[in-house]
C-alpha positions, 0 to 999 in steps of 0.5 A: 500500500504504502508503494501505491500511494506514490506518484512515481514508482521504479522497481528492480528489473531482475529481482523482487515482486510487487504485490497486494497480498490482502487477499492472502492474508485475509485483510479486506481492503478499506474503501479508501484502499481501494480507491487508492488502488483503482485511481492508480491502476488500469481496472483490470490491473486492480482487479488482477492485484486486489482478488489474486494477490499476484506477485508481478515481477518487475517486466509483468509490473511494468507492463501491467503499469504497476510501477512506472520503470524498472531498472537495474539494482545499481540504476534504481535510486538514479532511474527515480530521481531521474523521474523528479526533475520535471517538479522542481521549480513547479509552483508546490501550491499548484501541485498540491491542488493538481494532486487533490482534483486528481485523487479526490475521490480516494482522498475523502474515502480514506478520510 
């Protein structure tokens, strides 16, 4: 959840997995969860995720738009910096609006 939550994701391209593991652990998701998730993901891909608890290795991950990149284990603190240098010098005030039009409706649920 936490990974979810971010604007930007980069993940290891050869090791590791992304995954909502609720499904397997017996953890419904909160409706502010699953807003979260479904304003992030394509359907299908929420779908897949929150009732299968698939654990998508980085190329599956990417492909499926659960992360944003992959990179290499040496490339990946570079790979998500590298997806940050567009903000600065963005007006912090306009971002913030720009991020609550766009998640409002996960943002009330998980108020």
């Amino acid at each position: 959840m936490p990974a979810i939550a971010h604007v930007y994701r980069v993940m290891r391209e050869d090791r590791g997995y992304y995954c909502l593991p609720e499904v397997d652990i017996n953890i419904p998701f909160t409706l502010g969860m699953a807003a979260l998730i479904q304003a992030e993901l394509s359907p299908q891909t929420a779908v897949t995720a929150m009732t299968t608890g698939h654990r998508f290795g980085g190329p599956e991950a990417l492909a499926a738009g659960l992360v944003d990149a992959t990179a290499a284990e040496a490339e990946v603190l570079t790979s998500a910096v590298d997806r940050l240098t567009p903000l600065p010098g963005k007006n912090p005030g306009t971002l913030a609006a720009i991020k609550s039009t766009m998640y409002s409706a996960a943002a009330a649920a998980l108020r």
